[in-house]
LOFI-715871 format. One line per 2 residues: number of its first residue (from 1); their letters; for each residue x, y, z of C-alpha. Coordinates in steps of 0.2 Angstrom, whole numbers, plus 5000, padded with zeros to 4 digits. Last residue first. Layout:
BEGIN
NUM	a	X:Y:Z; ...
// end
This chain:
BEGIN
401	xx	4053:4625:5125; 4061:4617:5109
399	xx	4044:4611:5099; 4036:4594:5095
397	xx	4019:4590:5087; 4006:4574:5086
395	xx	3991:4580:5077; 3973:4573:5077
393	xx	3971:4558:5086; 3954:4553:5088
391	xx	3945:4554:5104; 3932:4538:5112
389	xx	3913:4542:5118; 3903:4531:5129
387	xx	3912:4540:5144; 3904:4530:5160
385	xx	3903:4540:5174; 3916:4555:5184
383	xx	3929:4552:5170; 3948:4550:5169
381	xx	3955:4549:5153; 3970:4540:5155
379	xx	3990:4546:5145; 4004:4537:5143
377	xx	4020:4540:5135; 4036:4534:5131
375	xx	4052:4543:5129; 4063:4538:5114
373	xx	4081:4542:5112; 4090:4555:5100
371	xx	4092:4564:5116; 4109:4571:5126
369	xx	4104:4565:5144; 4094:4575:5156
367	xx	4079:4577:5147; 4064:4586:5156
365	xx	4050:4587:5145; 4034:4600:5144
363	xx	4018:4592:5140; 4005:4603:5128
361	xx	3988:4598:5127; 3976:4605:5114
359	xx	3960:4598:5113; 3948:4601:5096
357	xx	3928:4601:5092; 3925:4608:5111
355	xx	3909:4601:5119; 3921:4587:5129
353	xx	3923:4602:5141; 3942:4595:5146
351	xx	3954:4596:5163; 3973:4592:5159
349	xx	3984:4582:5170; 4003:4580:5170
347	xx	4018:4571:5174; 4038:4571:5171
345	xx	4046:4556:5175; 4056:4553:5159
343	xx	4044:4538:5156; 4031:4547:5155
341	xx	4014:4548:5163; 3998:4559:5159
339	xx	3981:4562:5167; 3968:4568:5155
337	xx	3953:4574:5162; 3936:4574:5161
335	xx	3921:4586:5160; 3904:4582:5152
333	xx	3893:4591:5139; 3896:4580:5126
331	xx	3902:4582:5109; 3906:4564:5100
329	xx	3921:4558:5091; 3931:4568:5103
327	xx	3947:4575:5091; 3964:4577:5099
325	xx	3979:4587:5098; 3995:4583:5108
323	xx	4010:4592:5109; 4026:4589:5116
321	xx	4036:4599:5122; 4056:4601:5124
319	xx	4068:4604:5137; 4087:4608:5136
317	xx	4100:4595:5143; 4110:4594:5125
315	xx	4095:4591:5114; 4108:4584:5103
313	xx	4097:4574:5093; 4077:4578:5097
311	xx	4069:4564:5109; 4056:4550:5097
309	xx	4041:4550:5105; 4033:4531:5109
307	xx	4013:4533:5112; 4004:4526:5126
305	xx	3981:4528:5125; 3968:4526:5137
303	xx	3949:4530:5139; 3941:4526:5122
301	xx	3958:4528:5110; 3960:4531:5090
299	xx	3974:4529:5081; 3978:4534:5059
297	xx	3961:4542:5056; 3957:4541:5039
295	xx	3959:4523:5036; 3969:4516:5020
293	xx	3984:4514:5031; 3976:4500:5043
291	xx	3971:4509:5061; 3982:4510:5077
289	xx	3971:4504:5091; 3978:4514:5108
287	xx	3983:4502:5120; 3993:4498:5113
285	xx	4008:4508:5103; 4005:4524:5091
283	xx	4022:4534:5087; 4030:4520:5073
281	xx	4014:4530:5063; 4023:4545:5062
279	xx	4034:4535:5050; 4020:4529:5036
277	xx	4016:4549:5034; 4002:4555:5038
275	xx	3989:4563:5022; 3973:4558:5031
273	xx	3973:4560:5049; 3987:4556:5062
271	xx	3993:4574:5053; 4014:4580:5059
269	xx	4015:4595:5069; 4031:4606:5070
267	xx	4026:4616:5085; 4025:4637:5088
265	xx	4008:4638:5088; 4007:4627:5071
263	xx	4019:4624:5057; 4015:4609:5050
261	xx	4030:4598:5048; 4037:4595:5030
259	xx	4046:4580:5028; 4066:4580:5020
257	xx	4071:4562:5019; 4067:4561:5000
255	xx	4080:4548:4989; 4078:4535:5004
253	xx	4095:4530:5012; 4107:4515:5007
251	xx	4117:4508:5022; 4133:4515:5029
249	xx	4124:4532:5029; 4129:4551:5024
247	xx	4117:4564:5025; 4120:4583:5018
245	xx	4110:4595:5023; 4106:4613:5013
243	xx	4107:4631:5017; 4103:4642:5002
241	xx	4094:4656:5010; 4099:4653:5029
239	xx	4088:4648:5042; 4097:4657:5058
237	xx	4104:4646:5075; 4101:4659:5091
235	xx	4101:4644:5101; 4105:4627:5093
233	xx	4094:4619:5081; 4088:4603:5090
231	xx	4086:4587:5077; 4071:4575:5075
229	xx	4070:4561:5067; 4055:4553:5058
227	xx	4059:4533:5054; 4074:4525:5058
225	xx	4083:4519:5074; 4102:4520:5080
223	xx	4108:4536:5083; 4113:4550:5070
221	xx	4130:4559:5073; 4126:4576:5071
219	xx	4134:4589:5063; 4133:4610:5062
217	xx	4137:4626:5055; 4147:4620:5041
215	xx	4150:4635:5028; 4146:4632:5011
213	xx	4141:4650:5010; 4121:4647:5009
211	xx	4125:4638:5025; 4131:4621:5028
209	xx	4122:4606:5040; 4131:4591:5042
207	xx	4121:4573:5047; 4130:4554:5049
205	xx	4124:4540:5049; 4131:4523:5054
203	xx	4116:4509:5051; 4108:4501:5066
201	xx	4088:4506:5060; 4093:4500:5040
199	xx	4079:4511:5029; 4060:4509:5035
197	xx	4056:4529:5034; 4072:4539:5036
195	xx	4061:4553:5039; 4073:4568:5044
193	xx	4066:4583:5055; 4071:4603:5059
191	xx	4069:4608:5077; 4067:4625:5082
189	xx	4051:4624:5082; 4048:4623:5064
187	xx	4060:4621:5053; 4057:4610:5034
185	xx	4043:4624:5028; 4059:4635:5030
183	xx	4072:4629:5016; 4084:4617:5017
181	xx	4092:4611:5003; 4095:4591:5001
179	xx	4111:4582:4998; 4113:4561:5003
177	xx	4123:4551:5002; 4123:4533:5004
175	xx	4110:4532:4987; 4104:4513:4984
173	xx	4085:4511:4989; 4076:4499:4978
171	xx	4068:4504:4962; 4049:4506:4961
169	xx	4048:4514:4941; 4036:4528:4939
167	xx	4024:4532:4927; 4012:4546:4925
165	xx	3993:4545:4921; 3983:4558:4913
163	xx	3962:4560:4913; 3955:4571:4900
161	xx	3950:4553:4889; 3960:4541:4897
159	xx	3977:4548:4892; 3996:4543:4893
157	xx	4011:4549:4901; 4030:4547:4901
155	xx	4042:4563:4909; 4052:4571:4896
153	xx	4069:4565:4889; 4064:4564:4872
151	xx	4064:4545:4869; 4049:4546:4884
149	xx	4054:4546:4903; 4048:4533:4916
147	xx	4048:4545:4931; 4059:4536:4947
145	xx	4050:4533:4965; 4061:4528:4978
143	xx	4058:4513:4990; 4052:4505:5007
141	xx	4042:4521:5015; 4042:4528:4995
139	xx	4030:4515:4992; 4016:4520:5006
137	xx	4022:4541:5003; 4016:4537:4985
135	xx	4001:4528:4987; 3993:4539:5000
133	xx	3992:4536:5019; 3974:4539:5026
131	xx	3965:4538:5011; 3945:4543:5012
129	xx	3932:4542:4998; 3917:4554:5000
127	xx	3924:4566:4990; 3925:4550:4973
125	xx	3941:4554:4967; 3945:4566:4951
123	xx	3959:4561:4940; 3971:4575:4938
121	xx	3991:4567:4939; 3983:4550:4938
119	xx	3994:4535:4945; 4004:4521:4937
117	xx	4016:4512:4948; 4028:4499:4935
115	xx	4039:4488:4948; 4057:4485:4948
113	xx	4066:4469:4942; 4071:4463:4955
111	xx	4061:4464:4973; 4060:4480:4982
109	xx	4041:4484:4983; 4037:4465:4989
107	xx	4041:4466:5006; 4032:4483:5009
105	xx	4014:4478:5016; 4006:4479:4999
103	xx	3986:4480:4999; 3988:4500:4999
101	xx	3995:4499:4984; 3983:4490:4976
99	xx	3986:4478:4961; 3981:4480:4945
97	xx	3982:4465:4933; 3990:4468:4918
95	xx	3982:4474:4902; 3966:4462:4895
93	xx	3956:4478:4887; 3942:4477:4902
91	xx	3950:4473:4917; 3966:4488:4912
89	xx	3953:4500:4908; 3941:4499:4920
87	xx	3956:4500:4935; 3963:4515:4925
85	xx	3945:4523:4927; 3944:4520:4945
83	xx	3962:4528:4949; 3955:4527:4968
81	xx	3964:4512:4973; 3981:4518:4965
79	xx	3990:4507:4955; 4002:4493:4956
77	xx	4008:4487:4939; 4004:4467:4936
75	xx	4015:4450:4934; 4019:4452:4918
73	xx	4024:4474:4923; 4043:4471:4929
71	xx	4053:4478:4915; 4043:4495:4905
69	xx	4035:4491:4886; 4019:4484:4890
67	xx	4014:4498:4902; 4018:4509:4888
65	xx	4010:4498:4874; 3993:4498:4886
63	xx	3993:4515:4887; 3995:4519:4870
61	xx	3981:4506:4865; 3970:4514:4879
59	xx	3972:4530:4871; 3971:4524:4852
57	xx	3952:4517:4858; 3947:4533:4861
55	xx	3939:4535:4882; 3925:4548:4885
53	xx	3928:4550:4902; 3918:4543:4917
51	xx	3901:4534:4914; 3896:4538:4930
49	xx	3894:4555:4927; 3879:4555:4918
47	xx	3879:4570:4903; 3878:4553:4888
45	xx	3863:4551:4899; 3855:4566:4895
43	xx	3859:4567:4878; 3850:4551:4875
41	xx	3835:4554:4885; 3833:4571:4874
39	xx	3835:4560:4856; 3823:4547:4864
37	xx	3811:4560:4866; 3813:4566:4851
35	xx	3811:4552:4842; 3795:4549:4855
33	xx	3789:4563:4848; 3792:4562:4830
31	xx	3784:4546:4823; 3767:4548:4833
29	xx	3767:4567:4827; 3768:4559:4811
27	xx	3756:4546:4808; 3743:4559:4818
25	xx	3748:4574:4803; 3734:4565:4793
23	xx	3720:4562:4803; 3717:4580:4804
21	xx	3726:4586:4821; 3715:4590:4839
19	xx	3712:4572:4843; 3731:4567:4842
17	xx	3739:4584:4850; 3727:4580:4864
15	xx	3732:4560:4863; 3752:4566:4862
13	xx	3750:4579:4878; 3742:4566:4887
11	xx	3755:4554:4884; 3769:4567:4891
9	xx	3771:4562:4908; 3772:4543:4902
7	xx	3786:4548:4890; 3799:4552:4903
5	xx	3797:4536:4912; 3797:4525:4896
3	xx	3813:4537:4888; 3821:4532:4904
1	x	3820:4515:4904
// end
């Protein structure tokens, strides 16, 4: 189709080259224009994008043989929704079906025997393709993630032309202690955080913090819940080079329960956006609508919004804050404010210019007893005529005052 539409703006060329040539060479020019026409449309297409890697048959044999070849795979591998290629591959050369991770709501990441997850280590994703929870935080909320390794020892992987895919085993949780080091994207705030994502909410746990010197500076008994956890650093209490944690539980933990805050005007922020983690989502409750994990933005409200915040361990009758940071979908030039609620009996109220891109609202909290509870939360947008607009939740952040 291509070679028609590009040849219709040369015809005119070929019928002047025609009249102007003995009779002759006119056999020939007609043979070799439109051969190298067709030559041009070729390369060209070949160059489209949408026809993805060039693919040998020996890769998709090997990958198949790998897949083939790992416990758990006849009933399919789960794969990540954006791993187009992979997809192609596995529906077009007969390897198991592909399942979405995202389509899993957990209870079938822990069954026996374990799950194959094959995901591209360098595969480009459409830009315009938004995930709000990514494959492997979604699994590692329920499970661990252990690399397939090769007869040598190194980590498995195969090819689709320049794109390589690992592979991990979906094994159920089974450590009941566990060591971690602590280093200073895990502190901010003076609080440092555990995620123990969906693992037993009544189990016995118990937390010890030593210095680079083995020294024990501090422990915490955990109370009952799961999910992100915070703990309050004691006054004056240093990061160390070579600290670690060591968590002990009477149910099994997940492998990683270290999170990475961002570190922000003094806060440890976790994203509502894309890349949140499963546990900051135990945060949002009605009547803000919590969105499905393969959305961007993980809660979004039109003029009312509650959220549960977990109180820092051994807070010890010192305050905290709690930071909110909000996105109006639409910029307006209209004043409202936001009245807040809690559960502790601490208030406020925050005047807004909806014509700023981002709100900051920080809520200083009052906590007479020890913490390691929840305090509920609840804000109303209060506005002077109808709002026709609604915020997205950007970041959700906690600080020692």
């Amino acid at each position: 189709m291509l070679a028609v539409v590009c040849g219709t703006g040369v015809a005119p060329l070929i019928a002047l080259l025609q009249r102007a040539r003995a009779a002759r060479m006119r056999r020939g020019l007609m043979l070799l224009l439109p051969a190298l026409l067709l030559v041009l449309n070729g390369a060209t297409v070949a160059r489209l994008s949408m026809w993805g890697p060039r693919v040998r048959g020996s890769q998709v044999r090997r990958l198949l043989n790998l897949i083939a070849n790992q416990p758990g795979t006849h009933d399919g591998i789960l794969v990540d929704p954006l791993s187009k290629h992979l997809i192609e591959a596995l529906t077009m050369y007969g390897g198991p079906r592909p399942i979405n991770v995202l389509e899993d709501d957990g209870s079938g990441l822990v069954r026996d025997p374990p799950l194959l997850f094959v995901s591209s280590t360098n595969e480009q994703h459409a830009p315009s393709a938004k995930v709000g929870i990514s494959p492997e935080d979604w699994l590692r909320q329920f499970a661990d993630l252990q690399p397939v390794t090769s007869a040598g020892g190194e980590p498995a992987t195969a090819n689709l032309g320049d794109c390589v895919y690992a592979f991990r085993q979906v094994t159920p949780w089974s450590w009941h202690r566990i060591e971690s080091p602590v280093q200073d994207r895990h502190v901010a705030g003076g609080l440092f955080w555990l995620d123990f994502r969906a693992s037993d909410p009544v189990a016995n746990r118990k937390v010890s913090w030593f210095d680079g010197g083995n020294r024990l500076l501090k422990s915490w008994n955990v109370p009952h819940g799961n999910g992100l956890i915070p703990f309050a650093l004691a006054p004056g209490m240093k990061f160390s080079e070579g600290s670690r944690v060591v968590v002990e539980s009477s149910a099994p933990l997940p492998e990683q329960l270290l999170p990475e805050p961002v570190h922000h005007r003094g806060f440890g922020y976790f994203r509502l956006g894309e890349g949140r983690l499963p546990s900051v989502m135990n945060w949002i409750v009605e009547p803000a609508h919590k969105s499905d994990r393969h959305q961007k933005w993980g809660a979004v409200f039109e003029n009312k919004a509650a959220f549960r915040i977990p109180v820092p361990v051994d807070l010890r009758n010192r305050s905290f804050i709690v930071s909110f940071q909000y996105e109006p979908r639409f910029r307006q030039a209209k004043t409202v404010t936001f009245q807040y609620t809690s559960s502790s009996g601490t208030n406020g109220f925050e005047s807004v210019d909806l014509q700023e891109a981002r709100i900051h609202h920080d809520l200083p909290l009052e906590v007479s007893r020890s913490g390691g509870t929840i305090i509920s939360i609840e804000v109303e947008v209060e506005s002077p005529d109808p709002l026709d607009n609604h915020f997205r939740v950007h970041h959700i952040g906690l600080g020692m005052k």
